[in-house]
C-alpha positions in Angstrom: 0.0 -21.2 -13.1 1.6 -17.9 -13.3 0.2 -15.3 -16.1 1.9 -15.4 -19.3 4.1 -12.4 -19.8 2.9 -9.2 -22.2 5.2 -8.9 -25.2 5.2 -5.0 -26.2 4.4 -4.0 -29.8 6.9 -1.7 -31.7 4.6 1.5 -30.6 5.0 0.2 -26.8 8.6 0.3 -27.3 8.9 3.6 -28.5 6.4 5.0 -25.7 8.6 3.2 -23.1 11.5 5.3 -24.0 9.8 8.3 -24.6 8.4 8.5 -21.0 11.2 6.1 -19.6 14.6 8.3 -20.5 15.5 10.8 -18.2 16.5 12.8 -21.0 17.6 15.7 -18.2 20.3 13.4 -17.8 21.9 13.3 -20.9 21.7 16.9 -22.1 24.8 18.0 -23.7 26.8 14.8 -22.5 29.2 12.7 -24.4 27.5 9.2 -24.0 29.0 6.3 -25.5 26.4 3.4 -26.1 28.0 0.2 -25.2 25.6 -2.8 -27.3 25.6 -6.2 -28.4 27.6 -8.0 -31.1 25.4 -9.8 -33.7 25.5 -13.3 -31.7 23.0 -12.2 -29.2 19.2 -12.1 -30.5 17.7 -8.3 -29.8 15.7 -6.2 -31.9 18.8 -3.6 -32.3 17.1 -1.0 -35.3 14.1 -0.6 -33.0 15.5 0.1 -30.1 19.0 2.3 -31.4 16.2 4.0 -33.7 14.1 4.8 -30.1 17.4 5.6 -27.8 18.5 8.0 -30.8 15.1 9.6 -31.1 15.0 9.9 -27.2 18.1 11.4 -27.0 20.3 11.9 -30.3 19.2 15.9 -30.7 20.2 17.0 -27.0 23.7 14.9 -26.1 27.2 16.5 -26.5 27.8 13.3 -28.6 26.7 10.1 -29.2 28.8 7.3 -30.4 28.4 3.3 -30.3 30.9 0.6 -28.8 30.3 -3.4 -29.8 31.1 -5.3 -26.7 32.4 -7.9 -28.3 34.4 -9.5 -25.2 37.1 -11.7 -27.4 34.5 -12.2 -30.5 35.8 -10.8 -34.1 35.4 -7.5 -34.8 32.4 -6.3 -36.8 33.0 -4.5 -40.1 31.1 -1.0 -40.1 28.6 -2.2 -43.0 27.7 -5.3 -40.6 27.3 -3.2 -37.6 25.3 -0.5 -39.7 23.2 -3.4 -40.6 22.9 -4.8 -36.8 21.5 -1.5 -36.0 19.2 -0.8 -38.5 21.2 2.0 -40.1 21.0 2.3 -43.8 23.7 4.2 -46.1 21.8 7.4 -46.6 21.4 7.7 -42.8 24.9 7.4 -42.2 25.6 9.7 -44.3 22.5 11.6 -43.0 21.1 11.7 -39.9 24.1 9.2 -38.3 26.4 10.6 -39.9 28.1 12.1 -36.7 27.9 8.9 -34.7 31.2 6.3 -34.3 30.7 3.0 -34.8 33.4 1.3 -32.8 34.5 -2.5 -32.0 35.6 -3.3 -28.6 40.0 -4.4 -29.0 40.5 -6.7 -26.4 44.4 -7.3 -27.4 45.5 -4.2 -28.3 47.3 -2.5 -25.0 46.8 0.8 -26.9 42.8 0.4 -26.9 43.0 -0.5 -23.1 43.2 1.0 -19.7 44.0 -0.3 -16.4 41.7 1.2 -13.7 42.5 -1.2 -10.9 43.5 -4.1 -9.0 41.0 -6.7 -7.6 43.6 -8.2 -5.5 44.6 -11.4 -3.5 42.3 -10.9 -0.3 39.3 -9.2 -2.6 39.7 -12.3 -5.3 39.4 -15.0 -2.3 36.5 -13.3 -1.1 34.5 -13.1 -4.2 35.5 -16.3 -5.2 34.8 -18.0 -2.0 38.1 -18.9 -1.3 37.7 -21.1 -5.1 40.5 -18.5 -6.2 43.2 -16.1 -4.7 45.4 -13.9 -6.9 46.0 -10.2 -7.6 43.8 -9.7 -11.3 44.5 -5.9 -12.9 41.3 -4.6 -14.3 41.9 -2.9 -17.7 39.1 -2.0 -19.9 38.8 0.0 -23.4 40.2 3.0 -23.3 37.6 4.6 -25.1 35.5 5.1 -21.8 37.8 8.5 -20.8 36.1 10.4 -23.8 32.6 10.3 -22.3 30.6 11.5 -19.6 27.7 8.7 -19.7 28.7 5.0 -20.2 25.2 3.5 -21.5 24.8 -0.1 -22.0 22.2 -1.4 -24.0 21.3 -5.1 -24.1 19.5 -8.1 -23.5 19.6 -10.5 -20.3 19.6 -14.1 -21.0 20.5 -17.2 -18.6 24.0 -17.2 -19.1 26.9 -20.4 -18.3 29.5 -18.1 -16.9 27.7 -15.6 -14.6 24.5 -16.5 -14.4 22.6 -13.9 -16.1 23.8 -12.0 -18.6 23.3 -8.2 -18.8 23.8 -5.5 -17.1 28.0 -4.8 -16.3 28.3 -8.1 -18.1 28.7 -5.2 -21.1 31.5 -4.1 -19.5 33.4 -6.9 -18.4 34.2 -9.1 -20.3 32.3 -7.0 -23.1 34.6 -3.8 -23.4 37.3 -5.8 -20.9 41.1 -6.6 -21.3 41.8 -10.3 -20.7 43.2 -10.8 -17.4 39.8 -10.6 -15.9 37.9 -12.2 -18.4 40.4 -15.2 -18.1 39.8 -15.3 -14.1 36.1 -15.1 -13.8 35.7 -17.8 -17.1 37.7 -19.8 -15.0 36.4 -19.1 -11.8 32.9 -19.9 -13.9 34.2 -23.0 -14.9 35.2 -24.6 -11.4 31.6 -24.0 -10.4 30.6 -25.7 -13.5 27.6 -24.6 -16.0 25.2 -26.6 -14.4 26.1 -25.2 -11.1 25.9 -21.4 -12.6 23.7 -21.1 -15.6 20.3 -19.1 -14.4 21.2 -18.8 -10.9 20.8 -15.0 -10.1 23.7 -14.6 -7.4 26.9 -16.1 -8.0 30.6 -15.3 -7.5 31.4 -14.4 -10.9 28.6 -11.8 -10.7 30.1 -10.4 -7.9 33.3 -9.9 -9.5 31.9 -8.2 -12.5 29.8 -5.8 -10.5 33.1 -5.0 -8.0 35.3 -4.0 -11.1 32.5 -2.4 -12.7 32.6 0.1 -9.3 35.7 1.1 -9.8 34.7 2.7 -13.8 35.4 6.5 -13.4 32.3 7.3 -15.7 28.7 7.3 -14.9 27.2 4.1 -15.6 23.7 4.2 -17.2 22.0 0.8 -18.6 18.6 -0.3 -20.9 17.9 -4.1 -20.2 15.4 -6.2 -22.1 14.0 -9.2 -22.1 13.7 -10.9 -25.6 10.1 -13.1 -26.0 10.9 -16.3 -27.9 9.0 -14.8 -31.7 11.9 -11.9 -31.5 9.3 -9.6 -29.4 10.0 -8.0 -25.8 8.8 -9.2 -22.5 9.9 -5.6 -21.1 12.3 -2.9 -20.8 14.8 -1.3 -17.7 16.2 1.8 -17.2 18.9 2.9 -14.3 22.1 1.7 -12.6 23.0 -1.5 -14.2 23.3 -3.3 -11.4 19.1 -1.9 -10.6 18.1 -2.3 -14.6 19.9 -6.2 -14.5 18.1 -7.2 -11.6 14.4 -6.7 -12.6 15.5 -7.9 -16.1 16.5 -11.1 -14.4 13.4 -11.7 -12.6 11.9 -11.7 -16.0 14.1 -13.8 -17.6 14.1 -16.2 -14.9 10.3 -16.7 -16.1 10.7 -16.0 -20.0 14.0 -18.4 -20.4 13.9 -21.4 -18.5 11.8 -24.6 -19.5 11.5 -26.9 -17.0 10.7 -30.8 -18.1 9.9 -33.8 -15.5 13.0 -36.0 -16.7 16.4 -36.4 -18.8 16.7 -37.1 -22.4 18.8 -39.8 -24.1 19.4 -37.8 -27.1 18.8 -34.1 -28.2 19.4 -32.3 -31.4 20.3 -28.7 -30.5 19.6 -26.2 -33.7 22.0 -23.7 -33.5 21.1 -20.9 -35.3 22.9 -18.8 -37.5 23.8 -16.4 -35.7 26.6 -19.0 -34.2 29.2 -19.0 -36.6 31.7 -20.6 -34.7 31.4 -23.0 -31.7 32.7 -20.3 -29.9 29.2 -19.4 -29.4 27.4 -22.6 -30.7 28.6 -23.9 -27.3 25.5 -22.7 -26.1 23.5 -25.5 -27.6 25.3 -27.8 -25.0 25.2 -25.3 -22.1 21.0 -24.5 -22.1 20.6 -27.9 -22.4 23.1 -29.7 -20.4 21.0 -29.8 -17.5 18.5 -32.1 -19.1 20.7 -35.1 -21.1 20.6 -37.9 -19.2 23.9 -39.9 -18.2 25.3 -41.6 -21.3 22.9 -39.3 -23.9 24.0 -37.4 -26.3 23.4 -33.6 -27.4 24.1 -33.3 -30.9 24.7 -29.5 -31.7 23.1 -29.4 -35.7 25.1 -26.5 -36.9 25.4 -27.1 -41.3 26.2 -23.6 -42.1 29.8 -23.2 -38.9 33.1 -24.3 -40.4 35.1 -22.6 -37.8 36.0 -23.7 -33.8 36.8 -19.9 -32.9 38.3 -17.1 -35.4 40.3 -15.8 -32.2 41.0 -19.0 -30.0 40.9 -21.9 -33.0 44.8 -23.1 -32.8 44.8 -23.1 -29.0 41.7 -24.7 -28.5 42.7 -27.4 -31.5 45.7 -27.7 -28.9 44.0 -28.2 -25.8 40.7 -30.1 -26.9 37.4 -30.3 -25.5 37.6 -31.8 -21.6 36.0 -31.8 -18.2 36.9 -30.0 -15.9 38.9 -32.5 -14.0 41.0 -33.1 -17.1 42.5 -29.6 -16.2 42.5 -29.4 -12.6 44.5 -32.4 -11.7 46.9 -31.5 -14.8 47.4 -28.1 -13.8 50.9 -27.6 -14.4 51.0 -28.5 -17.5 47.6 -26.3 -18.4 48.1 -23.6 -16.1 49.6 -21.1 -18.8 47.2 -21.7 -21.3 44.3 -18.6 -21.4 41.6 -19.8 -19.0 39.0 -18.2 -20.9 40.0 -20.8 -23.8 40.2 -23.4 -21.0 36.6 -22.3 -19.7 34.9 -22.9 -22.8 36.6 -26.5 -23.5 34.9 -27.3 -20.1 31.5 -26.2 -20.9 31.2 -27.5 -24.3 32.4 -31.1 -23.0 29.6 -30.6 -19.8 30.7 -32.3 -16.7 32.4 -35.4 -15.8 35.4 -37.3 -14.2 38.9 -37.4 -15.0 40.4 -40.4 -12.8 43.9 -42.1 -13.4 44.2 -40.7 -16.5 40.8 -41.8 -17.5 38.3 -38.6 -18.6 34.6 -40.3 -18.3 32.3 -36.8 -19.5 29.0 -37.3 -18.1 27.4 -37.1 -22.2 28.6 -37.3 -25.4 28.7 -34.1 -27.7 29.0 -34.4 -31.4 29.9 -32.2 -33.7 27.2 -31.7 -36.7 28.8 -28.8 -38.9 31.2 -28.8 -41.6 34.0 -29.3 -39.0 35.4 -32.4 -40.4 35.5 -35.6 -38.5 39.4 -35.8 -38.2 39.4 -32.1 -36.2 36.3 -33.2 -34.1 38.5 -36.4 -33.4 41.3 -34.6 -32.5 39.2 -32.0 -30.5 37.6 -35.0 -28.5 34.2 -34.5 -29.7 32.0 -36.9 -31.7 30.7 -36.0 -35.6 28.1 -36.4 -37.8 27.9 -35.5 -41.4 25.0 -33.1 -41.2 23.5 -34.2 -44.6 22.4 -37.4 -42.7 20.2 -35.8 -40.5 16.3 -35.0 -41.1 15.6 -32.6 -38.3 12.2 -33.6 -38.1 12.4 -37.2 -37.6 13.4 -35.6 -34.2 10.1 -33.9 -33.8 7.6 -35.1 -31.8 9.5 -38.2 -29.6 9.7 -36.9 -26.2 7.7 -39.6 -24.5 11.1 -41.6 -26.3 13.9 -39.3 -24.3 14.4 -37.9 -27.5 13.9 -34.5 -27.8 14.6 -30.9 -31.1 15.2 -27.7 -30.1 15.0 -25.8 -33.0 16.7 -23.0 -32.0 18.7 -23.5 -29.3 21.1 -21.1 -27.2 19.0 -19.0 -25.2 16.3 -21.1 -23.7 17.5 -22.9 -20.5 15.9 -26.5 -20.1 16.4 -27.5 -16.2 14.9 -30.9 -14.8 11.7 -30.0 -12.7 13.6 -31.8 -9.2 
C-alpha cells in the first residue's frame, strides 16, 4: 500500500509560499491573478491572503480575473467573499486590487491571438477533428506583465485533469475553442478521458496557451477530501500541472472491485445548476453498472444552466451517438452545450432511431418532472428520499456519495 499523503496545516501553507515565490520575479510587475469561480472547492482566503502577503507590497499591480469559462458572473460582494476579503480590507489594504469576471461573449472583452488551424486541429485531435479554430481570449491579458493562475487540479471529464492552462482556456477563453475541444472531449467520451493524464484536449489547451504573449506563471494545489491540501506547485503551468496531477491521480480516484446498480450522487451546494452538478454523473459514471441508475440528489438547484438553459431545454440530454449520426441537423448548435448533454446522459447507442444510454440518470432537484421529461432524464421528488437509507449497502450494488463531484470512482479492472 502506498503512504497516505501529508495534508499541510494553515502555517505550512503560508511557509510554502514564503520560501516557494520567486518574489525576484514579480517586483514592480503588473500580474493579473487568474482564479477559480465558486464551483470548484479550494481554500481561496488562505491562499489569496498568502500570495498577497508574498507578493502584494513589491508588484507594479495586482489585480484578480475569475475564470469563469461560460459560468455566470460573480458579483464583487461574492467574489470578496470567495476570497476571504472583508469590507474594511477592501477598502483598506485591497483597496487597489480589481476584482474582475471573465466575459466570454462580449467581443469587446476578447482578443484573438491566433489560429490553431486545419493541419494543427487534425493533429492534436488525432485526425477525430480537422478545422481552422481562432483562439481569442480576454482582452484583459495586454495590461500585465505576469499572467498567474492560481487553482486546484481535479480529474476532470473534458481534459483529463484540470489545472494548469485549463485557467486560461476555456477559463478566460472566447467560445470558438471552448466549443471545439468540449466537443473533441465528448467524441472520446468521459469515460475515455476523465483522469487520464495525456489526452488530445490537453494538448490543445497547452498549444493555444503557447501562443499567450504574457509570461505565464501558475500555483497548483491539490485539495484533501476535509477541505485541507495534499500540496502546492509553483512554475510554468504546464511544469506546476504536471506534479499536481501525479498527486491527484492518488488523492482523487477511488477504485472499487465492481459496478453498482444504483448510486445516489450528493451534489453539493456549490452546484447550483446542472451545469456543474453534471459532475455527479461524470466521477461516477465509470462505476454504474449496465441498466443502474445514478441519481444526482441535488434539493437546493432549480436551474439546468443560467447561460445555456433554453438551448439545452432544446436539444435534451443524449448520447453521443444521438448527435453524431444526426449531425446535420445538430451541427449549428454550440458544441460546448452539445458536450455537456453527452456527459450528463453517459454513454450509449443511438441505432435506427433508437437512443439505448448505457444507465439511467434522474433528476432529484426542484427541476420539475415535466422539464426532466422533456430534457430526457428521469425525476424524483427529492422529499422522498432519506439519504441514509443509502448508507451502508454496498455489498447490495447500492452505493452514497455524499459529496460527489470531485472524487473519481473507477472499477479496479
Amino acid at each position: 500500500m502506498s503512504e497516505p499523503l501529508t495534508v499541510l496545516s494553515d502555517d505550512d501553507v503560508r511557509d510554502w509560499f514564503a520560501s516557494s515565490i520567486p518574489t525576484a520575479e514579480f517586483i514592480g510587475k503588473r500580474v493579473l491573478l487568474i482564479v477559480p469561480d465558486a464551483t470548484r472547492t479550494a481554500p481561496l482566503p488562505l491562499l489569496f491572503g498568502a500570495i498577497y502577503e508574498s507578493i502584494g507590497a513589491i508588484v507594479g499591480k495586482l489585480d484578480v480575473l475569475v475564470a469563469l469559462g461560460t459560468h455566470p458572473p460573480m458579483p464583487e460582494d461574492v467574489i470578496c467573499e470567495m476570497l476571504g476579503i472583508t469590507a474594511d480590507d477592501r477598502s483598506g489594504r485591497y483597496a487597489d486590487v480589481g476584482l474582475f469576471n471573465h466575459e466570454w461573449d462580449r467581443e469587446d472583452r476578447l482578443t484573438t491571438i491566433g489560429t490553431l488551424t486545419k493541419d494543427e486541429t487534425s493533429a492534436l485531435s488525432d485526425g477525430v477533428l480537422d478545422l481552422d479554430v481562432p483562439v481569442a481570449i480576454n482582452s484583459r491579458i495586454s495590461d500585465y506583465d505576469i499572467l498567474l493562475v492560481m487553482g486546484p487540479v481535479f480529474p476532470h471529464e473534458v481534459v483529463g485533469f484540470s489545472g494548469g492552462n485549463k485557467y486560461f482556456f476555456p477559463g478566460i477563453s472566447g467560445p470558438d475553442l471552448l466549443n471545439f475541444f468540449h466537443w473533441l472531449g465528448a467524441l472520446i467520451t468521459n469515460v475515455g478521458i476523465i483522469g487520464v493524464k495525456e489526452t488530445p484536449v490537453r494538448q490543445v489547451v497547452d498549444r493555444a496557451a503557447a501562443m499567450i504573449p504574457v509570461e505565464r506563471r501558475c500555483i497548483t494545489f491539490v485539495v484533501a477530501s476535509g477541505g485541507g491540501l495534499h500540496g502546492l506547485f509553483y512554475g510554468s503551468p504546464e511544469v506546476a500541472w504536471e506534479k499536481a496531477v501525479e498527486v491527484s491521480g492518488k488523492a482523487h480516484i477511488r477504485r472499487v472491485d465492481k459496478p453498482f446498480k444504483q448510486i445516489l450522487s450528493c451534489a453539493p451546494a456549490m452546484y447550483d445548476e446542472v451545469w456543474v452538478a453534471g459532475k455527479c454523473m461524470y466521477k461516477l459514471e465509470p462505476i454504474v453498472g449496465d441498466g443502474g441508475e445514478l441519481i444526482i440528489y441535488a434539493p437546493h438547484l432549480s436551474e439546468i444552466s443560467v447561460t445555456h438553459g433554453g438551448l439545452i431545454e432544446q436539444v435534451g440530454y443524449h448520447v453521443r451517438d444521438y448527435f453524431t449520426k444526426q449531425w446535420d441537423k445538430f451541427k449549428d448548435v454550440p458544441w460546448g452545450v452539445l458536450a455537456h448533454s453527452t456527459h450528463v446522459r453517459g454513454t450509449g447507442t443511438f441505432e435506427d432511431g433508437v437512443e439505448k444510454p448505457r444507465v439511467k440518470v434522474t433528476l432529484a432537484s426542484q427541476i420539475p418532472p415535466d422539464v426532466c421529461e422533456r430534457i430526457n432524464l428521469g425525476y424524483r421528488d427529492p422529499n422522498t428520499i432519506d439519504v441514509e437509507s443509502f448508507a451502508n449497502r454496498e455489498d447490495e450494488g447500492i452505493l452514497l456519495v455524499r459529496k460527489a463531484g470531485e472524487q473519481l470512482y473507477r472499477l479496479n479492472d
